[in-house]
C-alpha positions in Angstrom: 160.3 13.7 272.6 159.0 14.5 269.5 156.9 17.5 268.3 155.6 17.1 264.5 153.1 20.0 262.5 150.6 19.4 260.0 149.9 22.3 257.7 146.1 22.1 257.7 145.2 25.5 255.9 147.1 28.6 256.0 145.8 29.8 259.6 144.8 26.1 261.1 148.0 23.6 262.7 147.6 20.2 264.3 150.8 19.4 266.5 151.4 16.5 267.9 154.0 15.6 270.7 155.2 12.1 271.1 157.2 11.1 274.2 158.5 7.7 275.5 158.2 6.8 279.7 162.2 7.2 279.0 161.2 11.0 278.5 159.2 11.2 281.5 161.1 8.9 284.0 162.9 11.6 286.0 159.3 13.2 286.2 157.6 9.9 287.3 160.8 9.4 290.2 160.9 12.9 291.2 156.8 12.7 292.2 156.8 9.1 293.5 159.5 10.5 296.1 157.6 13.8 296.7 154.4 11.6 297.4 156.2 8.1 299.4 157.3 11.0 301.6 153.7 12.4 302.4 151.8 9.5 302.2 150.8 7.5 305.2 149.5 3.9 305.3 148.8 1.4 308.2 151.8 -0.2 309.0 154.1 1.6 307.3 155.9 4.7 309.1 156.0 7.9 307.4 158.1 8.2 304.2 158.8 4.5 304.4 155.8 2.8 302.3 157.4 0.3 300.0 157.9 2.2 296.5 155.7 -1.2 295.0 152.9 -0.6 297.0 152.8 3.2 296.2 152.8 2.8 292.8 150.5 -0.1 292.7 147.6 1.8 294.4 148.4 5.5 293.4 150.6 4.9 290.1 148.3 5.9 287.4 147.1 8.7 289.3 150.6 10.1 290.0 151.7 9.5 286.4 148.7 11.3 284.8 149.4 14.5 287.1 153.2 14.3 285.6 152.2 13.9 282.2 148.9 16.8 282.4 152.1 19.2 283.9 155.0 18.2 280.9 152.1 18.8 278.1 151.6 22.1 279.6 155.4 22.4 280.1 156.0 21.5 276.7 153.1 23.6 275.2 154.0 26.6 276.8 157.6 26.4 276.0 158.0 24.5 272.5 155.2 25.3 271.0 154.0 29.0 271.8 156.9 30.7 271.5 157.6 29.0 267.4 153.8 28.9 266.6 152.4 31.7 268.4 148.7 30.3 268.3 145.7 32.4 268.3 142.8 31.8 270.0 142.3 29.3 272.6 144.1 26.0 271.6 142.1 22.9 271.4 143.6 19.7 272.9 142.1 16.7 269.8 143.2 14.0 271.9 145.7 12.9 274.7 146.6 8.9 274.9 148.8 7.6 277.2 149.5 3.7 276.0 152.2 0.8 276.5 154.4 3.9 277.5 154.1 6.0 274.8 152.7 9.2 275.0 150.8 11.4 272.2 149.1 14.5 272.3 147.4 16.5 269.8 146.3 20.0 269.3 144.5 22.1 267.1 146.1 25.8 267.0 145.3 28.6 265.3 148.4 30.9 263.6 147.5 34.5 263.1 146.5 35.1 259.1 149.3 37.3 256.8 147.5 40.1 254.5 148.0 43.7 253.8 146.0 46.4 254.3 143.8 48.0 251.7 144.2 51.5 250.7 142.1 53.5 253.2 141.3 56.2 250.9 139.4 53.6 248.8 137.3 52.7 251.5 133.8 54.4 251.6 132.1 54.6 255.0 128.1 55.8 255.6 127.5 58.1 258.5 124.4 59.4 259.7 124.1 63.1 260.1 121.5 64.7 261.8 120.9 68.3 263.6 117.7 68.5 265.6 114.4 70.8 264.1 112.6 72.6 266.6 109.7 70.3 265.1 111.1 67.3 266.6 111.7 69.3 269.8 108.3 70.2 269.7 107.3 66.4 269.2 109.5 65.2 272.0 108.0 67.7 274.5 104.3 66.7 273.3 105.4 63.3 274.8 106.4 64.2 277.8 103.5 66.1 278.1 101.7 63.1 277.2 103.4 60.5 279.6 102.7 62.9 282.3 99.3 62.9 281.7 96.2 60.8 281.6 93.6 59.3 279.9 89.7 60.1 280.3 86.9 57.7 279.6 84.1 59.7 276.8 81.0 58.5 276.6 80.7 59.2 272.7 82.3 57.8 269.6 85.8 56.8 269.1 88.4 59.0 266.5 91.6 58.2 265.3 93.2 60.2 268.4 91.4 57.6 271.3 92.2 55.0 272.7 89.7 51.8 273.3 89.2 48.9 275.9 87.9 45.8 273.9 87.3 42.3 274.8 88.6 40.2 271.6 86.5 36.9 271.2 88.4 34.6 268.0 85.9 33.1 265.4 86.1 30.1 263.4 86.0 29.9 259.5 81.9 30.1 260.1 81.9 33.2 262.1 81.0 31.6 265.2 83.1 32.0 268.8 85.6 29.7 269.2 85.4 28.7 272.6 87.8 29.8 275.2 89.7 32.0 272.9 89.0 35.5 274.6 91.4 38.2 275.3 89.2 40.8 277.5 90.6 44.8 278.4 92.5 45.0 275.5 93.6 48.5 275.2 94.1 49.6 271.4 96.0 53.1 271.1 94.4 54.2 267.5 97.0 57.1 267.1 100.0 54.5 266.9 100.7 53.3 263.5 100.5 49.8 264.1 97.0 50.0 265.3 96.0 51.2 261.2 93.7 48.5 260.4 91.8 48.7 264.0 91.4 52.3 263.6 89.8 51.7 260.4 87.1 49.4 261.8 86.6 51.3 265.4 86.3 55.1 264.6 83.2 56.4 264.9 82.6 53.3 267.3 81.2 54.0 271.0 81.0 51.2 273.9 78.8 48.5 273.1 79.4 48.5 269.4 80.5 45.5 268.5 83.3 45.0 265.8 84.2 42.0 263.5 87.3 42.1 261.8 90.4 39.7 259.2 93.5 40.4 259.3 95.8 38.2 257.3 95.1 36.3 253.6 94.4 32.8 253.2 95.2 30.3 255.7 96.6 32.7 257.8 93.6 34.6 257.8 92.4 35.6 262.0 88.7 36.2 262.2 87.5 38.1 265.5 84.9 40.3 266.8 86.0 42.8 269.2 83.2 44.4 271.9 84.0 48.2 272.8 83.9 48.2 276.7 85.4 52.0 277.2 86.7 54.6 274.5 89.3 57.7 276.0 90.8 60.6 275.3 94.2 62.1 276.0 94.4 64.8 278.3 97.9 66.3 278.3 99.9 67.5 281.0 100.4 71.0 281.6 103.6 73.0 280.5 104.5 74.6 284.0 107.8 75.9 284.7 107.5 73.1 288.0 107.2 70.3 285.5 109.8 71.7 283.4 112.3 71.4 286.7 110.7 68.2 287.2 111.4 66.8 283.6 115.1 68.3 283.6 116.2 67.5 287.2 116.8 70.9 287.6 118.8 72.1 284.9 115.7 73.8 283.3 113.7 76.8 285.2 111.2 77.9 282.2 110.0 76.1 279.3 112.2 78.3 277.0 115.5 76.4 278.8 113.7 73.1 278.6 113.2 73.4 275.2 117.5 74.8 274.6 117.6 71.0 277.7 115.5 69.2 275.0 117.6 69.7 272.4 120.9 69.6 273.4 119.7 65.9 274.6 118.4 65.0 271.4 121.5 66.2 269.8 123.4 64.2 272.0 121.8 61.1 271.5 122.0 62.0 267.6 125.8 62.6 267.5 126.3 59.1 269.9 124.4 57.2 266.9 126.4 58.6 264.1 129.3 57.6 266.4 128.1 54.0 266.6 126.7 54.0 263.4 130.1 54.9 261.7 131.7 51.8 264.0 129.6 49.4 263.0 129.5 50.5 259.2 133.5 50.5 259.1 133.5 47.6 260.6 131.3 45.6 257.8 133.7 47.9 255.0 136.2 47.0 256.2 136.0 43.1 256.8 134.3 43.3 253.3 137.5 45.0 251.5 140.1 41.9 253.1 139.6 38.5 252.1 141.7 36.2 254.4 141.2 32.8 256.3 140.3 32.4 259.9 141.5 30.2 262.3 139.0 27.4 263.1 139.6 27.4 266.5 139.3 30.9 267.0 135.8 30.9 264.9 134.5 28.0 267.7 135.8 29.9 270.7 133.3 33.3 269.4 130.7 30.9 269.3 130.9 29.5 272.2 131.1 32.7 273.6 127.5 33.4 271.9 126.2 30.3 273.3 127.3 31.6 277.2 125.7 35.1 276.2 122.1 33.3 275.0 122.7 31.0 278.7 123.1 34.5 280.9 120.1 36.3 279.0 117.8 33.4 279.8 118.9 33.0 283.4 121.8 30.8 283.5 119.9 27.9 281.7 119.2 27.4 277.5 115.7 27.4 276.8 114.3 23.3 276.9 115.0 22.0 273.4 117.9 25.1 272.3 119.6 23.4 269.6 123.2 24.3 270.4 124.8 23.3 267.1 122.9 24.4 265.0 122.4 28.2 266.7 125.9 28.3 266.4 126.0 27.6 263.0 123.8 30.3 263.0 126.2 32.4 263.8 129.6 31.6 262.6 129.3 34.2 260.0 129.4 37.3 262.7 131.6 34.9 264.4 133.9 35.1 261.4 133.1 39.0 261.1 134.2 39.7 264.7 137.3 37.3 264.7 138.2 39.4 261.3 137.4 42.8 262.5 140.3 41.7 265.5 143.0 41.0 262.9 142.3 44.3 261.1 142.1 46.3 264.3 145.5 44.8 265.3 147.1 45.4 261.8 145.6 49.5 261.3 147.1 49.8 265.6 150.5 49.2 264.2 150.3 51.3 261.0 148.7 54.2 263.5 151.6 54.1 265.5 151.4 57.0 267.1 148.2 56.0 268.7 148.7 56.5 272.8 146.7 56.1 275.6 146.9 59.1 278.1 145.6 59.7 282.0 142.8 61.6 280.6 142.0 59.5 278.1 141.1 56.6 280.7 139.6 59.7 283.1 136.9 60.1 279.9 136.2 56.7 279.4 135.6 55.7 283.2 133.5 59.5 282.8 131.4 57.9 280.2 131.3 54.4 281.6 129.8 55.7 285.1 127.3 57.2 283.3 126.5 54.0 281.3 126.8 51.6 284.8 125.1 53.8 287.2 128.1 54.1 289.0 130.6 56.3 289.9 134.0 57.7 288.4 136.1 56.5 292.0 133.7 53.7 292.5 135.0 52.3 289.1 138.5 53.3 289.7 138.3 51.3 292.8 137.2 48.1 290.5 139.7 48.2 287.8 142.6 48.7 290.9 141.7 45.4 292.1 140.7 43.5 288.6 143.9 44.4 286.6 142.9 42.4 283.8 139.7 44.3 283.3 141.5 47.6 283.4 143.3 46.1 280.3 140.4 45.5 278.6 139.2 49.5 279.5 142.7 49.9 277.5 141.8 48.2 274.4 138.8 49.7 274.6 140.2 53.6 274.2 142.6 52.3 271.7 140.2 50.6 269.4 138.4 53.8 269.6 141.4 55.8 268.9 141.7 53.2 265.7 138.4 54.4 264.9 139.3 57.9 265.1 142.3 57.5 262.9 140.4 55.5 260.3 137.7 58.4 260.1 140.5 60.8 259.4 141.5 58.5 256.2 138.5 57.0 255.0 135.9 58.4 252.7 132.9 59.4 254.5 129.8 59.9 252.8 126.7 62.0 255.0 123.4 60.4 254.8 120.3 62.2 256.5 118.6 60.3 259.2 115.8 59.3 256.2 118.4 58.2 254.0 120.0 56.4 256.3 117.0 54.8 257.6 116.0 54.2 254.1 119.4 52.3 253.7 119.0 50.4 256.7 115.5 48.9 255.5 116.9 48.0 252.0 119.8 46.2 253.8 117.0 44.2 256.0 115.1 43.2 253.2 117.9 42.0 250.9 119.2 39.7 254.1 115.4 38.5 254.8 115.3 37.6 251.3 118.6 35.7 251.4 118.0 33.8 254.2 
């Protein structure tokens, strides 16, 4: 046997194993006994068909079983222990021809770097604490989802909400037929419904409305007919709703408003959380340049590919270009794959990074909540999926990485505008790349 390794970039190896039939002979006679002594043919007594005829009709098949299990063999003991590949291995090609045997895989080796100085490393964060405005404006919805809508009989404002039928017209103005949309229902307060609210206040049903939106070619030309125009009416403020609204833990509307905010503030301080994951993520992929293992990059993307299968049902859409969506995404692919090897590298210099009972007892807490399930029922999963539970591990210690690295880092606050603000700058340079 022979085992030979091409350098193809610093994280990317193609070995190739070469063995003769001499290699493999005590395989090949060890399974031709195992299988003369089970097999049974007519004529022939048990254990006693000829060894000619065996390996006339079962021969090839026996052999490629022997030589499937001594590539494995070999693999697992040649080549991972010396290369330690990364990644799932990729098997190029496997020929076994006038007795000679040669296999060849595609690894991945794990890339060498150093760490950046953490200190030089700035991270955004949102901050927010919630305003009794925007607990005021949060309880005006609830109000408003509990309520209901009453048909007026006079004209439309920019706080109603109108039933139209929408009938599409050609460059000339005229109907185009069968292009007719009817009960649409236009909310005029929303800001997306700007340009209708323009054209329907002050409108009553049986107006009837013609309207452009768009320039040019992409110009739509309709008429809308007012069928209906409504008006909000508001739920009530009782201290019964309130108990409704808060499953209990609210008895007046003064509690439900302290309920309202310490939700909000919740759900504000779990953003900044993600938010600061996400953005030391992209700083800190952005701050180490090194080279990712080819295979490694294809497995991620085949791993989107499975994820867009399961969101549409188990099937691709008819005509999903495979290829070329994953192309799509090899550089998040790349991203991800990075973000691994820098996780890996800041869990050894955080060394003193442990994982306690209680820190698994909050993160089944929090994962019940999330699953709709509960903290024994989960307990009673990860007992009999041990390889899930390890994930649960990685989980708490990548957020204990996380927790580290904000102790080192330089934070910088933004308020929820500036943040936002950022975010939309961010979006508009990428649309404009691509």
């Amino acid at each position: 046997m022979d085992i030979s390794v091409q350098e193809i970039t610093s994280v990317d190896k193609e070995i190739t194993i070469k063995a003769t039939r001499e290699d493999l002979s005590s395989k090949f006679d060890k399974a031709y006994k195992k299988y003369r002594a089970q097999v049974q043919m007519p004529g022939f007594r048990p254990g006693k068909v000829p060894l000619g005829i065996l390996k006339k009709r079962f021969g090839k098949e026996i052999e490629m079983e022997e030589i499937n299990t001594y590539v494995q063999e070999v693999y697992e003991e040649e080549i991972v222990p010396k290369h330690e590949p990364v990644g799932e291995t990729e098997m190029v090609d496997l020929s076994w021809e006038n007795d000679q045997l040669e296999v060849i895989f595609k690894i991945g080796a794990k890339p060498e770097f150093e760490l950046v100085n953490l200190e030089e490393i700035t991270i955004d964060t949102m901050v927010h604490d919630v305003t009794d405005e925007e607990v005021q404006e949060e309880i005006d919805r609830t109000l408003e989802r509990q309520g209901n809508w009453e048909e007026v009989e006079g004209e439309a404002t920019k706080e109603s909400r109108v039933t139209v039928d929408v009938i599409s017209l050609d460059e000339e103005g005229n109907p185009v037929e069968g292009e007719k949309d009817e009960d649409q229902k236009l909310d005029l307060r929303q800001d997306a419904a700007k340009e209708f609210r323009e054209n329907l206040a002050g409108k009553k049903a049986g107006d009837v409305v013609k309207m452009e939106l768009g320039e040019g070619n992409e110009t739509d030309r309709f008429e809308m007919h007012v069928k209906k125009v409504e008006v909000m009416h508001k739920a009530e403020l009782t201290d019964e709703l309130v108990k409704e609204q808060s499953n209990g833990q609210a008895k007046n509307v003064e509690e439900f408003k302290s309920f309202i905010k310490s939700q909000m503030q919740e759900y504000y301080d779990q953003s900044s959380d993600d938010i600061f994951k996400q953005e030391a993520i992209d700083a800190m992929t952005e701050a180490h340049e090194f080279d990712i293992p080819e295979v490694m990059i294809g497995q991620i993307q085949n791993s989107y590919v499975e994820y867009a299968k399961q969101q549409s049902g188990g099937e691709l859409p008819e005509g999903f270009d495979v290829e070329e969506y994953k192309e799509k995404m090899k550089d998040q692919a790349v991203r991800e794959a990075k973000w691994m090897f820098i996780s890996q590298k800041l869990q050894e210099k955080f060394d003193d990074i442990e994982i306690k009972p209680e820190d698994i007892d909050e993160q089944l807490t929090v994962d019940a909540v999330r699953f709709g399930a509960t903290v024994d029922q989960l307990r009673s999963y990860y007992a009999q999926n041990p390889s899930q539970l390890e994930n649960l591990r990685s989980t708490i210690r990548e957020n204990k990485v996380f927790d580290k690295l904000n102790e080192e880092v330089t934070i910088r606050e933004l308020s929820k505008d500036e943040f936002r603000k950022k975010r939309e700058e961010q979006n508009q340079k990428s649309n404009e790349e691509e």
